[in-house]
C-alpha positions as CSV (number, residue, x, y, z in Angstrom):
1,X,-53.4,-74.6,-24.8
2,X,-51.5,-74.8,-27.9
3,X,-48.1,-73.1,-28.1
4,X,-47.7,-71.0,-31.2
5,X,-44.0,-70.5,-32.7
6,X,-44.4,-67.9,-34.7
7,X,-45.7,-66.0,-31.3
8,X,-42.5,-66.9,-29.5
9,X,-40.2,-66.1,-32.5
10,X,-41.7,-62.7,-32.4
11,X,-40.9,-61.9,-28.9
12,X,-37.9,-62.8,-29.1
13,X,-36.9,-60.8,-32.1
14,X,-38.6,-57.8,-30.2
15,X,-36.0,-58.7,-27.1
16,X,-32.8,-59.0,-29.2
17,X,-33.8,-55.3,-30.8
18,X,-34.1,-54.0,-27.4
19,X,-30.7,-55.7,-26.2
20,X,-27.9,-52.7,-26.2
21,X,-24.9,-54.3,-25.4
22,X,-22.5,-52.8,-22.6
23,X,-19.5,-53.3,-21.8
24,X,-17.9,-51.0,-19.0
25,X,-13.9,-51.8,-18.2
26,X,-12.4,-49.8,-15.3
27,X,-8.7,-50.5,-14.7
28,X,-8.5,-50.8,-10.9
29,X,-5.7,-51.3,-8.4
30,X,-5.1,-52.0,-4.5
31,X,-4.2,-50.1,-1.8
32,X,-0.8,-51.5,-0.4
33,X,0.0,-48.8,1.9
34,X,-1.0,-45.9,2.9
35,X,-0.4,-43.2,5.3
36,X,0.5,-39.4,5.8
37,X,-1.7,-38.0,2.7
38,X,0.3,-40.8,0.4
39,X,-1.3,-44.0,-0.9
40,X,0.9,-46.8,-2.9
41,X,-1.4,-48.5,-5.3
42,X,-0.4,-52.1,-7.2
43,X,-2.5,-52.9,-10.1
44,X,-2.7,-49.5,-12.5
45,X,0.1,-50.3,-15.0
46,X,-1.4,-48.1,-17.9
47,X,-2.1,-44.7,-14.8
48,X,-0.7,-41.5,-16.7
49,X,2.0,-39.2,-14.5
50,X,-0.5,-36.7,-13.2
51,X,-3.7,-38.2,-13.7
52,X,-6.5,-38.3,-11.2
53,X,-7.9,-42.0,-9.3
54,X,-10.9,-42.1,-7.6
55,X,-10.6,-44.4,-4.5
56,X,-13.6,-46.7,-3.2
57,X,-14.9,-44.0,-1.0
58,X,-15.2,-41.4,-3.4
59,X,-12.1,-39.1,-2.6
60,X,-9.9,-38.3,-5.5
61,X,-6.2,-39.1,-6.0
62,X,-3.4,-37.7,-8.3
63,X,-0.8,-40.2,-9.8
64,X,2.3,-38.9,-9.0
65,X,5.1,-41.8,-8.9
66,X,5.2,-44.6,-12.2
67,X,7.4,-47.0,-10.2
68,X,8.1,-50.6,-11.4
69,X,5.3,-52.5,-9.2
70,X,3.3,-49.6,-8.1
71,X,2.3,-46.3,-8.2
72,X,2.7,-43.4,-5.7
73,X,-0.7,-40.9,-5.4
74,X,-1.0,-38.3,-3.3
75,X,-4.6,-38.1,-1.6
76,X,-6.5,-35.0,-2.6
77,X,-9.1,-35.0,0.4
78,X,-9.3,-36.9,3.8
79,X,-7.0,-40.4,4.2
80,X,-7.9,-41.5,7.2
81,X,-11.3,-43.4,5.7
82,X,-8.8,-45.3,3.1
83,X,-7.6,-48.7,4.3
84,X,-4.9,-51.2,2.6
85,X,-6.8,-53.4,0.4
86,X,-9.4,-51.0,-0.8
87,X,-10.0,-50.4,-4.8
88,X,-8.3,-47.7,-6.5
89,X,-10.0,-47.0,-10.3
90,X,-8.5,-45.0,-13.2
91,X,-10.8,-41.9,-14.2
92,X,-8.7,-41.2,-17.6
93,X,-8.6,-37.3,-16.8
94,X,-5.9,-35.2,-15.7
95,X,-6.8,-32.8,-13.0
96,X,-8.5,-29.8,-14.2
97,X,-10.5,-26.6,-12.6
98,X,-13.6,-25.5,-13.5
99,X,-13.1,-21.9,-15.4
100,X,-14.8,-19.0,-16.6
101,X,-17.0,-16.0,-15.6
102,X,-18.9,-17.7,-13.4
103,X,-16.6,-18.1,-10.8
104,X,-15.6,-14.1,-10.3
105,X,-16.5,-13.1,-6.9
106,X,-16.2,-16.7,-5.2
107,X,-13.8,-18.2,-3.3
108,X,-12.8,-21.6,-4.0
109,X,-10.5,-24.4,-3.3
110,X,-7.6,-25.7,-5.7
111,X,-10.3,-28.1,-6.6
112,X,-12.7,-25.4,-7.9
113,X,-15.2,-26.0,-5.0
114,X,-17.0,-23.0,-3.7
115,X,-15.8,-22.8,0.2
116,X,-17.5,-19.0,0.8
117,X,-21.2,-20.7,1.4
118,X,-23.4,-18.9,-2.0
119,X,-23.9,-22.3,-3.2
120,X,-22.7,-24.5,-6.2
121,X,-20.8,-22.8,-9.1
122,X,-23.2,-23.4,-12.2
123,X,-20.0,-23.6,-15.1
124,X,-19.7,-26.1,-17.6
125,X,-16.2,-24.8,-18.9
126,X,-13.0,-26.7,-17.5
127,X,-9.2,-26.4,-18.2
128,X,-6.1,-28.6,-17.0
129,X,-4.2,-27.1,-14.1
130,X,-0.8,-27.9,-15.9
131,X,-0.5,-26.8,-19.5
132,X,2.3,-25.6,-22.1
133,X,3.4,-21.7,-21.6
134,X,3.4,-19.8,-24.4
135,X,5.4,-20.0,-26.9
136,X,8.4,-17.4,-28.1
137,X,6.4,-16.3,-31.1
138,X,2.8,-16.1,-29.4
139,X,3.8,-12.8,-27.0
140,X,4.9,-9.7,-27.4
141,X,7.1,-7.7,-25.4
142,X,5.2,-5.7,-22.3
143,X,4.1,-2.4,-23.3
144,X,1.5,-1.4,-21.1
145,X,1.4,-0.5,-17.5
146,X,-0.4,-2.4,-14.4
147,X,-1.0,0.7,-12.2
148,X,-0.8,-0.2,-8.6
149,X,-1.8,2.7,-7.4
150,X,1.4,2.5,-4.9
151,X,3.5,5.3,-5.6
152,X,7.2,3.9,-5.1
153,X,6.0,0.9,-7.0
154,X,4.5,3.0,-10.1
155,X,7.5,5.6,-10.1
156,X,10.9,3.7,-9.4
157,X,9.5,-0.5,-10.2
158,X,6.6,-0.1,-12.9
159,X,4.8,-3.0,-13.3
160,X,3.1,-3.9,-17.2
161,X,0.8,-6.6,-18.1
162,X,2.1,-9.4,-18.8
163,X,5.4,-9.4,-16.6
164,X,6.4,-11.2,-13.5
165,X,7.1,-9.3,-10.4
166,X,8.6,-10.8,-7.4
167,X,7.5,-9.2,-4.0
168,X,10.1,-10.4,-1.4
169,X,10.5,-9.8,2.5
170,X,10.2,-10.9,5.9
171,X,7.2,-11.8,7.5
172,X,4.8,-8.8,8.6
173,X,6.5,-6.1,6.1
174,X,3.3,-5.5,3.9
175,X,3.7,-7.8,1.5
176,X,-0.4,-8.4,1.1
177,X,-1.1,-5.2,1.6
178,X,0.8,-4.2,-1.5
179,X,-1.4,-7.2,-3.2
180,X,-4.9,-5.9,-1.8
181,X,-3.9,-2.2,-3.2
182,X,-3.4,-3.5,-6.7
183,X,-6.1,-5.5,-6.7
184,X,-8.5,-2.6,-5.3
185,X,-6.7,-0.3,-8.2
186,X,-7.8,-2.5,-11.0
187,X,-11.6,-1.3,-10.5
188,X,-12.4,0.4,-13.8
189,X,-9.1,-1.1,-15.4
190,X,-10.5,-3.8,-17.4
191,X,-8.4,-6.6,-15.3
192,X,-9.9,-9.8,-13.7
193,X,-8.0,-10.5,-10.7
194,X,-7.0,-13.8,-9.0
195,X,-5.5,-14.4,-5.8
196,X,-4.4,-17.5,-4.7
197,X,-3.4,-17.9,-0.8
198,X,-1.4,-20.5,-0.3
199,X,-1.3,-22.1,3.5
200,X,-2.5,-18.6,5.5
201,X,-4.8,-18.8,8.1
202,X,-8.1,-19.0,7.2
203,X,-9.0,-15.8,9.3
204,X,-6.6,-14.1,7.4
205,X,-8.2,-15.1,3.8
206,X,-11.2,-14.0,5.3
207,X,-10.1,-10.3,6.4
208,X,-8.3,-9.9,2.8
209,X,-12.2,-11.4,1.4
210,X,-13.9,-8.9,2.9
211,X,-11.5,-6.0,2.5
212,X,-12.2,-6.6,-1.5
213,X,-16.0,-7.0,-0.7
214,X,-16.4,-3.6,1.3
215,X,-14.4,-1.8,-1.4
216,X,-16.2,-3.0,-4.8
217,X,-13.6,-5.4,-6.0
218,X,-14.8,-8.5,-5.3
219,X,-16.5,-8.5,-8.4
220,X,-13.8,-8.9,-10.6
221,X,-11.8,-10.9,-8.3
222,X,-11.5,-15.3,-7.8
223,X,-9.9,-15.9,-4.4
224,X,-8.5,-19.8,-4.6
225,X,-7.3,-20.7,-1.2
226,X,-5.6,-23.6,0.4
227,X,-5.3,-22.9,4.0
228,X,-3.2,-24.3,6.3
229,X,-5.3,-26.5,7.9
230,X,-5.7,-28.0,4.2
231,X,-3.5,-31.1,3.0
232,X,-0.6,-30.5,1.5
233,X,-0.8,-31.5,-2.2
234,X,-3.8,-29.1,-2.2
235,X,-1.0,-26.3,-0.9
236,X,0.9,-27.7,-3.8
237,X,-2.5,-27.5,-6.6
238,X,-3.3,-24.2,-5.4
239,X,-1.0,-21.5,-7.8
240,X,-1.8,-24.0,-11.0
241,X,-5.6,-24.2,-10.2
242,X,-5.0,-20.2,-9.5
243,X,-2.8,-19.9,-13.4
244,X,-5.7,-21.8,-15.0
245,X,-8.6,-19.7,-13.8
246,X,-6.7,-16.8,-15.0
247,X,-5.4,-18.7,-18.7
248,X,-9.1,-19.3,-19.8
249,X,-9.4,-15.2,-19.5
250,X,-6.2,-14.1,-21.2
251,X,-6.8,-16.5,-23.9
252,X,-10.2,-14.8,-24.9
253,X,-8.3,-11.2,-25.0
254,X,-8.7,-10.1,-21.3
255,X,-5.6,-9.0,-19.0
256,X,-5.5,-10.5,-15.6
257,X,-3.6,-10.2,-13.0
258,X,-2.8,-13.6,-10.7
259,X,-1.4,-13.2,-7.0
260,X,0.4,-16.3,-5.5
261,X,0.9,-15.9,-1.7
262,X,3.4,-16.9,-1.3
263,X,5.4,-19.6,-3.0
264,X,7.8,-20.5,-0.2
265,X,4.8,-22.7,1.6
266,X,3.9,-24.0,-1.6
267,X,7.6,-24.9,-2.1
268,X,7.5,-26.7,1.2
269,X,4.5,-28.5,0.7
270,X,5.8,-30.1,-2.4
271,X,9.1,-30.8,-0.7
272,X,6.4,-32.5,1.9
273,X,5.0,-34.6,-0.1
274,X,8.4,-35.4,-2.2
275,X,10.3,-36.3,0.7
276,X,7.0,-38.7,1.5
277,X,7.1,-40.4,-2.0
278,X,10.8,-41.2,-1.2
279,X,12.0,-38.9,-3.4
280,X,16.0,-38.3,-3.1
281,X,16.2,-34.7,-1.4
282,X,18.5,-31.9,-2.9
283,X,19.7,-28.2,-1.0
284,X,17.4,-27.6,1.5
285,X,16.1,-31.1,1.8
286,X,14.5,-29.6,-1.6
287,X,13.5,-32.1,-4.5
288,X,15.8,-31.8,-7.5
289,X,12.9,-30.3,-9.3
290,X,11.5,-27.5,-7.1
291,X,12.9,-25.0,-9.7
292,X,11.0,-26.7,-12.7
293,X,7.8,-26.2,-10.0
294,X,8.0,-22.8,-9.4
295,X,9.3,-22.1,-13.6
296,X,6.8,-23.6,-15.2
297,X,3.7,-21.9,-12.9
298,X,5.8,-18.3,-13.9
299,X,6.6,-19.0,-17.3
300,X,2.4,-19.1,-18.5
301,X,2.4,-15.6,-17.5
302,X,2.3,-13.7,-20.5
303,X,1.3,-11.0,-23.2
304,X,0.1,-12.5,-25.8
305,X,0.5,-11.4,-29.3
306,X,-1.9,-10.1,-31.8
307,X,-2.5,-12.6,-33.6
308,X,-3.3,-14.9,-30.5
309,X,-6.0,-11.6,-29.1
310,X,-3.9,-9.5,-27.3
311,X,-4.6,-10.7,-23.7
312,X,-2.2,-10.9,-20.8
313,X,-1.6,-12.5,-17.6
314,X,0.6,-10.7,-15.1
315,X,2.3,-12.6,-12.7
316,X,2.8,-11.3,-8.7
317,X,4.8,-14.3,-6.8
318,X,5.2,-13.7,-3.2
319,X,7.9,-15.2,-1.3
320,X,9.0,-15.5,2.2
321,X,12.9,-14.5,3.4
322,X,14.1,-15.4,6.8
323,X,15.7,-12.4,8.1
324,X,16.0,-10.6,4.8
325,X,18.1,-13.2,3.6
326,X,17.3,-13.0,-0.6
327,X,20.2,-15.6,-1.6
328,X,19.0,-18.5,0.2
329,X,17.7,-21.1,-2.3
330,X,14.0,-20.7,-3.0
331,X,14.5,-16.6,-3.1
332,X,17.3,-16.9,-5.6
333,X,15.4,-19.4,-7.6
334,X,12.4,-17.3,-8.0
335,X,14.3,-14.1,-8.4
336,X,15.8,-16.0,-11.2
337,X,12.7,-16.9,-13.4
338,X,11.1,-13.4,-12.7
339,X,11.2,-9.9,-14.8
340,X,12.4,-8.0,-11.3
341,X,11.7,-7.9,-8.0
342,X,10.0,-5.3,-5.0
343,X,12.0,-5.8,-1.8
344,X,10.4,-4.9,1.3
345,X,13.0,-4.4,4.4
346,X,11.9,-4.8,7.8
347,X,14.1,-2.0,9.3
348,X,12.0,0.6,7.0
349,X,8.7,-1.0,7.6
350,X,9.2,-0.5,11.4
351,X,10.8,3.0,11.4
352,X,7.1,4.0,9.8
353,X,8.5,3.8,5.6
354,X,5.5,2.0,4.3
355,X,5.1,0.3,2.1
356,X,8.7,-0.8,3.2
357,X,9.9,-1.1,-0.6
358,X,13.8,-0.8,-0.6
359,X,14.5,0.9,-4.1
360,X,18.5,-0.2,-4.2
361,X,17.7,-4.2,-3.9
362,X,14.0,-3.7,-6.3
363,X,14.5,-3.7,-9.7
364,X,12.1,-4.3,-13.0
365,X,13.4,-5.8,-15.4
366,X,10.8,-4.0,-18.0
367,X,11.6,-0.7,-16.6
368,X,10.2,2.5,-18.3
369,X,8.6,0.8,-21.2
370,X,5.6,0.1,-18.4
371,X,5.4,3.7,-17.5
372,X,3.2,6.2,-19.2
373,X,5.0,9.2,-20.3
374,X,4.6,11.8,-17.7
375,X,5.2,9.2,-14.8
376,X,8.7,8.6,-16.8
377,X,9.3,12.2,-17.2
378,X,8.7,13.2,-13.1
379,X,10.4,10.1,-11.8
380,X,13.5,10.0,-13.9
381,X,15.9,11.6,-10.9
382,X,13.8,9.9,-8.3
383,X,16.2,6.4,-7.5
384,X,19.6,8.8,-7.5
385,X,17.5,11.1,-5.0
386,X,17.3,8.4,-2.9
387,X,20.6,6.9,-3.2
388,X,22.1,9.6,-2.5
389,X,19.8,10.6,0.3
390,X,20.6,7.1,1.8
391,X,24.1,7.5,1.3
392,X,24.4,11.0,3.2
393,X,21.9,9.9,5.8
394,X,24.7,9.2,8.1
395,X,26.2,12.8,8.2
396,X,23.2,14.5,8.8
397,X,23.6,14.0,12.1
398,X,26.8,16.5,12.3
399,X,23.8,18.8,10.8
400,X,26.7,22.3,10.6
401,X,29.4,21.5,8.9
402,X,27.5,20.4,5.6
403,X,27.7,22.4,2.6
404,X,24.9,23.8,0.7
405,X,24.5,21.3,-1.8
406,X,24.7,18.5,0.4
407,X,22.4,20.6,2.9
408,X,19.7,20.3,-0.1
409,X,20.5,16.9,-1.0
410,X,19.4,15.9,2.2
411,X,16.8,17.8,2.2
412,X,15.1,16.3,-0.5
413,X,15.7,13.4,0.3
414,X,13.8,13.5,3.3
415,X,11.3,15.2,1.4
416,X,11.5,12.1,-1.0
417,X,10.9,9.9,1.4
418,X,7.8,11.6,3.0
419,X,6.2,11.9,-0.2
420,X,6.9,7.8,-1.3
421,X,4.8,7.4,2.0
422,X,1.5,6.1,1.6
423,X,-1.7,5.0,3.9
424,X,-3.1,1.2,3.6
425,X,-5.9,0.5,1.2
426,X,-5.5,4.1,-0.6
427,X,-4.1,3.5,-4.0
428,X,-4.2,6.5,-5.9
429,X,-4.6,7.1,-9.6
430,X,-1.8,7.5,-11.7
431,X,-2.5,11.1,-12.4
432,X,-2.3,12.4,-8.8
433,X,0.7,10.3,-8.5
434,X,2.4,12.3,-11.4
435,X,1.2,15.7,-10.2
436,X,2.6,15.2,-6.5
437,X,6.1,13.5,-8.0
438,X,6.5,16.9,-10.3
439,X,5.8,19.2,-7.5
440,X,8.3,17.1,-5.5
441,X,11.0,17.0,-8.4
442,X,10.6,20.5,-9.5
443,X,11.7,21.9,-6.3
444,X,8.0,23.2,-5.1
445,X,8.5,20.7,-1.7
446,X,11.9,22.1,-0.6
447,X,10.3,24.5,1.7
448,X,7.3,22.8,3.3
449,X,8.1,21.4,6.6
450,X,8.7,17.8,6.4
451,X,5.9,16.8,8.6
452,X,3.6,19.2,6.4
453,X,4.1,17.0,3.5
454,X,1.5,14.6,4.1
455,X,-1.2,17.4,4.3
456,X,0.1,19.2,1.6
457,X,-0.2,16.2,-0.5
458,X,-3.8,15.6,0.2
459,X,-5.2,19.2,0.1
460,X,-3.1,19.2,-3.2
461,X,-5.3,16.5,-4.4
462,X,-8.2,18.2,-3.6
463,X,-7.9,21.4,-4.6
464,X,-6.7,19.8,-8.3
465,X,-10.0,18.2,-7.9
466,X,-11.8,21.4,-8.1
467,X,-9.6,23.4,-10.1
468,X,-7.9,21.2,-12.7
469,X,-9.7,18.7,-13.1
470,X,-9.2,18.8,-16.6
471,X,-5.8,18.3,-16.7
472,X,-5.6,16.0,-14.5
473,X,-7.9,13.9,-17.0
474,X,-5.6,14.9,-19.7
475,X,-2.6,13.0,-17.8
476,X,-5.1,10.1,-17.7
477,X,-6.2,9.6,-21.0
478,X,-2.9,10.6,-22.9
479,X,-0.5,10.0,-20.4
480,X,1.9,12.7,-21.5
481,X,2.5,15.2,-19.1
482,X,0.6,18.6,-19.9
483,X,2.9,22.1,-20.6
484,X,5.5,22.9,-17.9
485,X,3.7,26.6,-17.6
486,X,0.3,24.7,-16.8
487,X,0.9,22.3,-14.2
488,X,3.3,24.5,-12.7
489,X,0.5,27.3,-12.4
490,X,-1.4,24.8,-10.5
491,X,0.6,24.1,-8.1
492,X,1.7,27.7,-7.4
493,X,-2.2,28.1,-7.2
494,X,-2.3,25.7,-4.9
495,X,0.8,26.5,-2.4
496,X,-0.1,30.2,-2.3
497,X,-3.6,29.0,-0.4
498,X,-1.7,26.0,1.5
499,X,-0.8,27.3,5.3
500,X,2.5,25.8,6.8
501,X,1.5,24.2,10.4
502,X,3.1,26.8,13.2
């Protein structure tokens, strides 16, 4: 059998079209040491700070320390599978989230993972979990009010889209609560919501889940959580991964509003995982750079300018005091980058004032300019009320020898006080709120019995309902308030039908 050349040459022409040459170079490093969440890698001279290594067994890593002869990562997933000695490679990518539509009504971790069981999130979108805020000439100033739906909020601390709001206190003073409330009060607003729990017990995400599933607002809502079983750099991930979610909305001309609760255990993870890196420690045992952590997560809340679509993200840290102590480092730091903040004081909370807001410490910074007009007009005297009420508590114990202007001044002050009262998971529209305020600051509450208020309020409501429910729609959809003769008719309507309790 005679071997042909041409035959050959053919074939192997054929083969060397075929041939696609390639060439795949992965920059990989060893394990040195590892232990407590924190690998040291030797090998990945060219890793970027902040960029994410896969390790031989598949969990991810985030490059954290560019030292001399190796490189610090923190382990994003179980360690206790990784071993001195094992391969590290570089993915190129910085660590981003998975973003967009999709994800309303999941829950996820900082990773973008769905945790709530409903299956993979089908998204193709992603968007780096640290970007630039920003900048001076992209926003405009806040114009336009967040309604909470709380009343001592929306009267003396008004909230608008775009600002930051601090809510401070002590442990078990209501500080979710107030989040849930303006979260459930954003149905029919327009707003996307995110909330981001940082290191709570995973019981408790689930109650606040289901809360906002019951009531409708899950829909609109992404719940990120890193519980406190979780490790901590995914405590530390959670408020960016949280930002980002929320950034991919405001940037296409939607307003969102972005809960982090609460910053104080993110503050100590990342003190955590510092102090493991071998960090040098600061006040507190704190890194030098736990206010440029908590700064740059605050500062990408904004309101965007025209130009840029008009979109906002508001801000609502949460932080942690130890016996209402607000000038201990991580509170003064955070009251520092914020637009105001909503104190809530233990002693009220307990003697049955809730929510527990103390109106002398809050403060917003943005003040009327996120109030609608009638809300400014009935709240105006509201804070010196109070303040003086507080003030003159003390001698209303001697009860006789008062005169008759501080007789009334105490009066409504209790009255005040009463009416700022409200029930959990009741936000009420902004209209209602103005109408009960005017009634209160026009004198028509000085002679209802103070323990009548409550049910004067709510039979108020209702009889509005089926009366005025016109102007009451006027107040929402203009937001001034409607003629002094009108609104006070109304409320003389109702009182002449309302009963005092014997």
């Amino acid at each position: 059998m005679s071997i042909k050349a041409e035959e050959i040459s053919t074939l192997i022409k054929q083969q060397i079209e075929n041939y696609q040459s390639e060439i795949e170079v992965h920059d990989v490093g060893t394990v040195i040491q590892v232990g407590d969440g924190i690998a040291r890698v030797h090998g990945l001279d060219n890793c970027m700070s902040g960029e994410l290594v896969e390790f031989s067994n598949g969990v991810l890593g985030l490059a954290q320390n560019l030292e001399e002869s190796n490189v610090g990562i923190v382990i994003l997933g179980p360690y206790k599978e990784i071993r001195e000695g094992d391969e590290v490679k570089r993915t190129g990518r910085i660590m981003e989230v998975p973003v967009g539509e999709e994800l309303l009504g999941r829950v996820v971790d900082p990773l973008g993972q769905p945790v709530d069981g409903f299956g993979p999130i089908l998204t193709s979108k992603t968007r780096p979990i640290e970007s630039p805020a920003p900048g001076v000439m992209d926003r405009k100033s806040v114009h336009e009010p967040l309604q909470t739906g709380i009343k001592p909020i929306d009267a003396l601390i008004p909230i608008g889209r775009g600002q930051r709001e601090l809510v401070i206190g002590d442990r078990q003073t209501g500080k979710t609560s107030i989040a849930i409330d303006t979260i459930l009060n954003q149905k029919d607003q327009d707003m996307i919501c995110i909330y981001v729990a940082i290191g709570q017990k995973e019981s408790t995400v689930r109650g606040v889940v289901e809360t906002l599933r019951k009531r409708g607002a899950l829909d609109y809502t992404i719940v990120v959580t890193a519980s406190a079983s979780q490790p901590a750099p995914l405590l530390y991930l959670a408020p960016y991964a949280g930002v980002a979610m929320g950034e991919e909305f405001m940037y296409n001309g939607k307003h969102v509003l972005v809960v982090y609760d609460d910053l104080s255990k993110q503050a100590t993870a990342y003190r955590e995982l510092s102090l493991l890196l071998r960090r040098p420690p600061g006040r507190e045992a704190f890194p030098g750079d736990v206010f440029y952590l908590h700064s740059r997560l605050l500062e990408r809340a904004a309101k965007l300018s025209d130009a840029k679509g008009g979109g906002s993200l508001t801000a609502l840290p949460f932080v942690e005091t130890q016996a209402g102590d607000i000038s201990a480092y991580i509170p003064t730091n955070v009251i520092s980058i914020t637009d105001g903040q909503i104190f809530l004081q233990s002693d009220l909370f307990f003697s049955g004032v809730r929510p527990a807001v103390n109106p002398g410490l809050s403060v917003s910074r943005v003040g009327g300019s996120a109030q609608i007009k009638a809300m400014k007009k009935v709240s105006g005297t509201l804070r010196l009320d109070l303040a003086s009420y507080r003030e003159l508590e003390s001698f209303a114990q001697f009860g006789s020898d008062l005169d008759k202007a501080t007789q009334a001044k105490l009066n409504r002050g209790a009255r005040t006080v009463e009416v700022l009262k409200q029930d959990l998971h009741e936000p009420l529209p902004v209209e209602k709120q103005v109408a009960i305020l005017y009634a209160l600051t026009r004198g028509f509450l000085d002679d209802v019995p103070v323990e009548d208020i409550k049910r004067f309020e709510s039979e108020m409501y209702m009889y509005l309902d089926q009366n005025h429910k016109d102007m009451l729609n006027s107040i929402a959809q203009t937001g001034n308030l409607p003629e002094d003769e009108e609104i006070s008719g109304a409320i003389k309507g109702f009182k002449r039908t309302f009963a005092p309790s014997k």
